[in-house]
N, C-alpha and C positions, 0 to 999 in steps of 0.2 A: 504494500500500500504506500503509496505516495503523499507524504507531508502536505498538509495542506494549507494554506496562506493563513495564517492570525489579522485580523484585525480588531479594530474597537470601533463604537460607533459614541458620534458626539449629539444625546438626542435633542431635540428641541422644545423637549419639557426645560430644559437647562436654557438660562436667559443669554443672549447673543454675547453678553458682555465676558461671559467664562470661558468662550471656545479659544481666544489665543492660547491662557495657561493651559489649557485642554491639551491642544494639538503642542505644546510646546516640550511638553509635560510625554505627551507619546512619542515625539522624533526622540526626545533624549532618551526614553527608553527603550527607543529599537523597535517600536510599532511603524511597520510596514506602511500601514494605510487605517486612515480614519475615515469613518461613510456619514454621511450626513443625510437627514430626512429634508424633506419638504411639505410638513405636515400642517393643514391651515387651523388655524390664523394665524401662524407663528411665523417661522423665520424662513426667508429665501435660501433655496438650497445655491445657487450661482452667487449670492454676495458674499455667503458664507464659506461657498470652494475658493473664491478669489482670495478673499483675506486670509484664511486657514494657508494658502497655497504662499502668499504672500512674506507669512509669518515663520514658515519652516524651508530646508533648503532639501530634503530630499523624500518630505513621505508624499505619500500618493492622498491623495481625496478622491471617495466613493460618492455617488449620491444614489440615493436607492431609498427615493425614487423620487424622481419628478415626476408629476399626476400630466398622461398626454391630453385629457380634455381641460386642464388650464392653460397650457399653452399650443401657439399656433405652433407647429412643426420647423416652418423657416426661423420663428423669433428661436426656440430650441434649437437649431442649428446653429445660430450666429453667436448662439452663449455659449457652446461648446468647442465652436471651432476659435471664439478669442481667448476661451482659458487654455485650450489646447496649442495654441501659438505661443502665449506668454510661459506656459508652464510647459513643454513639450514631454510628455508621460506619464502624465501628474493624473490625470483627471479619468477616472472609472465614471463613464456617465450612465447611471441608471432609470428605464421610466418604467411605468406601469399605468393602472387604471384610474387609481386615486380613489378615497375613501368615498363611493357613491352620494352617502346623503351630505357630507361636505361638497362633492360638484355639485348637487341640486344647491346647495345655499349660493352657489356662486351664479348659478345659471348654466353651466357649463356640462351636467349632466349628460350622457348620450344614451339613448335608446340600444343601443350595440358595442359595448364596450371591446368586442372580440373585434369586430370590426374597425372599429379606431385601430386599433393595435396591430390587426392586420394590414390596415394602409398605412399606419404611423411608422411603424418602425422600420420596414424598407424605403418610406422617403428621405428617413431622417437618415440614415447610413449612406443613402446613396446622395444626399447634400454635404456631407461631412466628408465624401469621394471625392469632391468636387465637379461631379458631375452636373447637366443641367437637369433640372427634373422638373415635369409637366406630367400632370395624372389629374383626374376628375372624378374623384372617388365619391363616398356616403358622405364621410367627413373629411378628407385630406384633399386640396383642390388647389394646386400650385399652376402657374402656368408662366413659365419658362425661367423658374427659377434658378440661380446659379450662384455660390457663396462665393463673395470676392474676397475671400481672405481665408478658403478653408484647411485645415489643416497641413502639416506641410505630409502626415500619417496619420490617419483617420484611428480615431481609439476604438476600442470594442465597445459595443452600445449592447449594456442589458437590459433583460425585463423581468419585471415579476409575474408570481403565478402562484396561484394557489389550489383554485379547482383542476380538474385534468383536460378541461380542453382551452384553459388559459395554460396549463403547461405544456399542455403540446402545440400551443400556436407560438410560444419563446421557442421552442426550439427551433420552429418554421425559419423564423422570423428575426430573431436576435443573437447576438454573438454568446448571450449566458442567461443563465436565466437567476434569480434571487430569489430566494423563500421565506419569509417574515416567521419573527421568534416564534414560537408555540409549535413548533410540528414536530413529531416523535420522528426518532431514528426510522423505525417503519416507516412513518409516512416520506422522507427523505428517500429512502430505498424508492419505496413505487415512484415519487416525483422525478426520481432520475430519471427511471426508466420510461417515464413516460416521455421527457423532454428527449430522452433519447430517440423515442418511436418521433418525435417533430423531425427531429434531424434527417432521419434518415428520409422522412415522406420527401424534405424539401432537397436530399438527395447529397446532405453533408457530409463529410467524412471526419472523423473524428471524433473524442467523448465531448459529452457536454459537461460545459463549463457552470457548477451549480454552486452558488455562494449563500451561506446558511445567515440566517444572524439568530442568535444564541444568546436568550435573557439569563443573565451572570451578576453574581454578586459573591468578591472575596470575603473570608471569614468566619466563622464559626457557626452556631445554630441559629443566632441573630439573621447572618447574609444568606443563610436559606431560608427563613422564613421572610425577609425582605424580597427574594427575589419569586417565592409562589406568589407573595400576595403581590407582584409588581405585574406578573404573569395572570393573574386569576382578575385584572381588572379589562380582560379582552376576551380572556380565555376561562369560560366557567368551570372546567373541569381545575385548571391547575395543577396538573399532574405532575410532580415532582420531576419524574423521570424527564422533562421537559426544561429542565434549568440544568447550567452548573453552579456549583455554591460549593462553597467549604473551601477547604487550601490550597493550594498550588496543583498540588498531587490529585483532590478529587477532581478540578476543574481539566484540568489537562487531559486523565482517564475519559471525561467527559465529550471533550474535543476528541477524542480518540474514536471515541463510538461513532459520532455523527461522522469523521471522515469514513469509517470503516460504511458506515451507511451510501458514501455515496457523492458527499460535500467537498468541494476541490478546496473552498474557501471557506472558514468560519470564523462570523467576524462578532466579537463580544459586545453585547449591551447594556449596557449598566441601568439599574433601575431607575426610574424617574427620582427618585429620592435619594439615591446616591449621595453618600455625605462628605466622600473625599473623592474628586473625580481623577484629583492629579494624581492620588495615589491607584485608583482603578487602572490611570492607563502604566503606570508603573507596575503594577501586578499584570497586565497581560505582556507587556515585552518579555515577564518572565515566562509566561507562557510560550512567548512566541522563540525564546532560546529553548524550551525543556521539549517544544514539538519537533523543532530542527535538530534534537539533540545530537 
């Protein structure tokens, strides 16, 4: 089995003003890549790559996810390809569907979420190609658009998925796919496989690329019980087996399972209430030396 990438995630329950010591707090400890949300009403995932990108000189920023029915496709494009100019490798740009009854508050809802996703994500790869791209789809309707400044290397554009025919349209469709915290090693297993059955319909070669994120809290019987009930506020079942918690040692075992499940990437999420966050991202570089061991 092959190691699979550590990250941390910087969430937007945490107010804008903490993410520099965040991410500062991760380079120095050898954290790989930090993922950021774009979850509303809270904070811009592109202001928050720029500055995070700005503030450190060599971790990578994830965003996982930016909601495709907030934004038009091209404005999505031209934020990608300028963080991806200034910062050349830096930038994991992640989209998905977006919390539904949040696009309904914004107006931006779609009757076919599968849909978006299926005309979004090959416009949006083949604008970051620099390609010109014209299409008249349900919802994606460009006509002869062409980014004058796109990447000098188009990055890998993920998506999420959670049911199986949003996982097997990432696979179609997207360079990886993402899985939001809550899902058992099982459910990992079949998600792979099923992104894997996308791949092969749309005739790829290769495993899929499937990035976990993994609600995590170091520390004792206290960081387990902080991290079900952090979990049990999306997730009613709260199934232990669903978090890592406790020390170095359990959380790592942990990490272990879900690769062994399936996960190329697992990237840690600290609970909303997280009380040290500089120290969380300092307990997962440990993490991220005891996986490469």
């Amino acid at each position: 089995m092959t190691s699979p990438r550590i990250g941390a995630i910087f969430q937007p329950s945490f107010p804008p003003e903490r993410l520099r010591a965040a991410v500062e707090a991760a380079e120095a400890a050898g954290v790989p890549e930090v993922w950021l949300w774009e979850d509303c009403f809270r904070e811009s995932a592109f202001a928050t790559a720029s500055a995070a990108l700005a503030w450190t000189e060599r971790l990578r920023i994830g965003i996982g996810i930016a909601p495709m029915p907030m934004r038009n496709v091209a404005t999505l494009a031209m934020e990608i390809a300028t963080i991806e100019r200034l910062f050349p490798g830096r930038l994991i740009p992640g989209v998905g569907h977006g919390v539904l009854d949040w696009m309904g508050q914004i107006g931006a809802r779609v009757a076919s979420p599968l849909t978006l996703m299926r005309e979004y994500a090959p416009a949006l790869r083949a604008l970051l190609a620099g390609e010109e791209v014209t299409t008249d789809g349900r919802y994606v309707r460009l006509d002869r658009v062409r980014l004058d400044w796109p990447p000098a290397s188009p990055p890998a554009v993920f998506a999420a998925g959670e049911g199986p025919k949003t996982l097997h349209l990432t696979g179609e469709v997207a360079d990886g796919t993402i899985i939001p915290a809550g899902a058992s090693t099982e459910r990992i297993a079949e998600s792979a496989a099923i992104v894997r059955a996308g791949r092969e319909a749309a005739g790829l070669d290769g495993p899929p690329e499937i990035v976990v994120f993994l609600n995590t809290a170091f520390g004792g019987d206290d960081a387990r019980a902080r991290a079900i009930a952090d979990l049990a506020t999306w997730d009613a079942t709260a199934d232990p087996s669903r978090v890592a918690a406790g020390d170095l040692d359990e959380v790592v075992a942990t990490v272990d399972r879900y690769a062994a499940a399936g996960a190329t990437a697992v990237i840690l999420q600290p609970t909303a209430d997280e009380p040290d966050l500089e120290g969380f991202m300092g307990s997962v570089g440990e993490v991220v030396r005891r996986v490469a061991g």
